[in-house]
C-alpha positions as CSV (number, residue, x, y, z in Angstrom):
1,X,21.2,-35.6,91.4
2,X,21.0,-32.1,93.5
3,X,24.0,-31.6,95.3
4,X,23.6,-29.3,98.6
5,X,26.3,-26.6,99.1
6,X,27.1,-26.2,102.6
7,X,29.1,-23.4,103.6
8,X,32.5,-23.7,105.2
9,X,32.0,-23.6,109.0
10,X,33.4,-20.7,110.4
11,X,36.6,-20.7,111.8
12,X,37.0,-19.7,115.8
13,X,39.1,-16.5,116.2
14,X,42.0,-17.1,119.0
15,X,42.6,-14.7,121.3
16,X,45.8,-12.1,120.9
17,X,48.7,-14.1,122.4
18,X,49.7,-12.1,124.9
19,X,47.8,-8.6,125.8
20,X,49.3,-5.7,128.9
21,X,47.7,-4.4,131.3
22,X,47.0,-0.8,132.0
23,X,50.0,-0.9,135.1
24,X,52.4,-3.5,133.3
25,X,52.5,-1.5,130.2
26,X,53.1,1.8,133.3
27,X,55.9,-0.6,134.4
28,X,57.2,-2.1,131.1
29,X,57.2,1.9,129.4
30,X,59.2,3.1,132.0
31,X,61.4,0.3,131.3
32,X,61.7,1.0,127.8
33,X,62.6,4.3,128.6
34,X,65.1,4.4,131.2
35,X,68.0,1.5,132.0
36,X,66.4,-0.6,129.2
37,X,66.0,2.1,126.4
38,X,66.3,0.8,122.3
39,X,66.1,-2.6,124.2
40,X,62.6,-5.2,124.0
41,X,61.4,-7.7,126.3
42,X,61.6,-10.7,125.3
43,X,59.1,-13.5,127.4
44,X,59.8,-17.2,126.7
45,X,58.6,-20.3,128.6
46,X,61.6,-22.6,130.0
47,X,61.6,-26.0,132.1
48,X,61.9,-25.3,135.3
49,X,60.7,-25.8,138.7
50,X,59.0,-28.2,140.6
51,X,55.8,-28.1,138.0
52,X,58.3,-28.3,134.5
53,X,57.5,-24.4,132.9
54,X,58.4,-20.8,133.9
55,X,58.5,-17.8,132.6
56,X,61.6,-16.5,131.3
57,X,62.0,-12.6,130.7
58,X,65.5,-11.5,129.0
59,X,66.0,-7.9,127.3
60,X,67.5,-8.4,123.5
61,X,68.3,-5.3,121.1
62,X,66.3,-6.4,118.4
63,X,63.6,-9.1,117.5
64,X,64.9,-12.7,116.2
65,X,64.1,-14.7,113.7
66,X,61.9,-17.3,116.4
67,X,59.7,-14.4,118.0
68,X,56.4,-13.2,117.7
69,X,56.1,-9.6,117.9
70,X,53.1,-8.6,120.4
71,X,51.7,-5.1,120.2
72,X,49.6,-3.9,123.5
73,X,49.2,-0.8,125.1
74,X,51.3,0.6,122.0
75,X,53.9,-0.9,123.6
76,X,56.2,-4.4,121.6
77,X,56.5,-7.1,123.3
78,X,58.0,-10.3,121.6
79,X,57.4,-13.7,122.7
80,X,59.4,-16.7,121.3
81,X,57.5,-18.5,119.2
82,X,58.6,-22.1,121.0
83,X,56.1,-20.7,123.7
84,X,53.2,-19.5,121.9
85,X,51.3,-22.5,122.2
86,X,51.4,-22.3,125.9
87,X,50.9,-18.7,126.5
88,X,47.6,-17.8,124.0
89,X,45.7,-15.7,125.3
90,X,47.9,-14.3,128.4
91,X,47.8,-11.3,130.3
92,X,50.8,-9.7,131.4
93,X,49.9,-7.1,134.9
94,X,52.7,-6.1,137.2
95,X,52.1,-6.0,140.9
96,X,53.9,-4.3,143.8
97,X,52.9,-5.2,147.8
98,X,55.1,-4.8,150.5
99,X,57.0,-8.1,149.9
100,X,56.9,-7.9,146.7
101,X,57.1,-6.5,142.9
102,X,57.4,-7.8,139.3
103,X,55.5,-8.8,136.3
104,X,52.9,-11.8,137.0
105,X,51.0,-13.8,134.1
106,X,47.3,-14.7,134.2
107,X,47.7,-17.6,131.4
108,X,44.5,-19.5,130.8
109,X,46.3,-22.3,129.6
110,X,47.7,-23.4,132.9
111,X,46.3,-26.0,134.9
112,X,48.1,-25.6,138.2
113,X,51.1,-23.9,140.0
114,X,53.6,-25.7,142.4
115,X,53.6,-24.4,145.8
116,X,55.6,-21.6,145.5
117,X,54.5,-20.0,142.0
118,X,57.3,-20.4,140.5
119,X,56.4,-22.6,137.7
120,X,53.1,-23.8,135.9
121,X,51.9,-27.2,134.1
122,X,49.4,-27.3,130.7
């Protein structure tokens, strides 16, 4: 009996969890080094709003034992790993217009925003 070997199919690479851009990381170092300095971000995804997430941003002084350390930019960023599912692949960028200024999220996971931007669905 001839028994045909198959190899193992390959497994699809995900992409980083979360990655800066050039004028968040601008942003987020200056950050690190001024008001916020020995302090990390920490980004976390909460229930809230009219579509049920948001993003949540706090400052901690050291990773915990629930987050995901992201590197980008050579910058740390750490993520709590309750929201990892939902934020693969993200992009962090921070904008400034006249109205406006903050970090925004370009999450391919989403599949709509309420109204006001405030909060996502998956």
């Amino acid at each position: 009996m001839d028994v045909m070997h198959t190899a193992a199919p390959k497994k699809r690479e995900l992409p980083p969890l979360m990655t800066l851009t050039d004028a968040a990381a601008t942003r987020l170092r200056k950050l690190y080094e001024g008001g916020e300095k020995g302090k990390l971000l920490r980004i976390s995804v909460g229930t809230k709003g009219c579509s049920g997430m948001s993003y949540e941003m706090s400052w901690v002084e050291a990773p915990g034992a629930s987050d995901e350390v992201v590197k980008s930019q050579e910058l740390t960023v750490l993520v709590d790993r309750k929201a990892t599912l939902f934020l693969i692949g993200t992009v962090m960028d921070y904008r400034e217009d006249k109205l406006t200024r903050g970090f925004t999220f370009e999450n391919p996971n989403e599949k709509g925003r309420c109204g006001c931007g405030e909060s996502f669905h998956v």
